[in-house]
C-alpha angles and dihedrals in degrees: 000000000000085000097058098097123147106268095226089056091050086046096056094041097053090046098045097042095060095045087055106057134247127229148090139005113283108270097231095053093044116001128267115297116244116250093239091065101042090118117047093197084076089073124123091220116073088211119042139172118242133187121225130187112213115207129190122218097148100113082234130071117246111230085182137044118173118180128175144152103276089235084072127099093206139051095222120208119347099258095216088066099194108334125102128235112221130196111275090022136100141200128214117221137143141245128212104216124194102216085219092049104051101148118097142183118209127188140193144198150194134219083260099058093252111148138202111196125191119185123199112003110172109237092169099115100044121116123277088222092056150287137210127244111204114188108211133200105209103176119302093356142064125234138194116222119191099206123215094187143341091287088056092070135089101208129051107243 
C-alpha cells in the first residue's frame, strides 16, 4: 500500500530533486557541514545516526511526516509525534541510515487526510552531520528538496 503514489507526482519529485542539489544541514539551522564528512557513505559504521532538518513550504501545515528505508513494508511512527508543521517552520529530527540502504520514501500528510508520497529518493550522498528536507509547493505539486545548504531552499526559515 506505501508504494501506491500518483505517477506524475513521482515523476516531478525525482526530476526536481535532482536539479536542485542534494548536501548538508543549512548552515544557518545547524551550522555548515566539514569537507572531510560531505558524503555520509564514507563512514566507518555501517549504521549511523544522521540529523535532518524538516522545512515546510507547502502553503499548508503537515499534521503528518512518515519516513523509512524504501526496503520496508511499513512507514513506522509519524515522526512529528504530536506537533504540527506549519507552514514557514521546520522540525529537527534524525534519521538512522544504513550506508547499504540509502533509498527512502517519505510521506506527508494534512488535517484532511490528503497525502503526498515520494518512493526512493537517494539520500546516499547526503552529509553524515546532517541535511535539510524542504518539502515545496510549485504550482499545482508538491516537491522534496534535499537541501545542501540556505541557498538550496526555497523558503526563508
Amino acid at each position: 500500500m506505501k508504494k501506491m503514489f500518483v505517477s506524475l507526482i513521482m515523476a516531478c519529485c525525482l526530476a526536481l530533486t535532482f536539479v536542485v542539489g542534494v548536501g548538508a544541514v543549512p548552515a544557518s539551522a545547524a551550522g555548515a557541514p566539514s569537507a572531510n564528512d560531505k558524503v555520509f557513505l564514507e563512514e566507518e559504521n555501517s549504521i549511523i545516526e544522521v540529523p535532518v532538518i524538516i522545512f515546510n513550504n507547502t502553503g499548508e501545515s503537515i499534521f503528518y511526516l512518515y519516513m523509512s528505508p524504501s526496503s520496508s513494508s511499513s512507514w513506522g511512527d509519524d515522526i512529528l509525534s504530536m506537533t504540527v508543521l506549519r507552514h514557514g517552520e521546520y522540525f529537527e529530527t534524525s534519521i538512522v541510515v544504513d550506508r547499504s540502504d540509502t533509498e527512502w520514501d517519505f510521506k506527508i500528510e494534512d488535517s484532511e487526510g490528503n497525502t503526498v508520497t515520494w518512493t526512493e529518493i537517494d539520500i546516499g550522498e547526503m552529509s553524515a552531520s546532517g541535511f535539510g528536507i524542504e518539502f515545496v509547493t510549485i504550482g499545482n505539486d508538491v516537491i522534496i528538496n534535499l537541501a545542501e545548504e540556505d541557498a538550496d531552499l526555497y523558503g526563508s526559515y
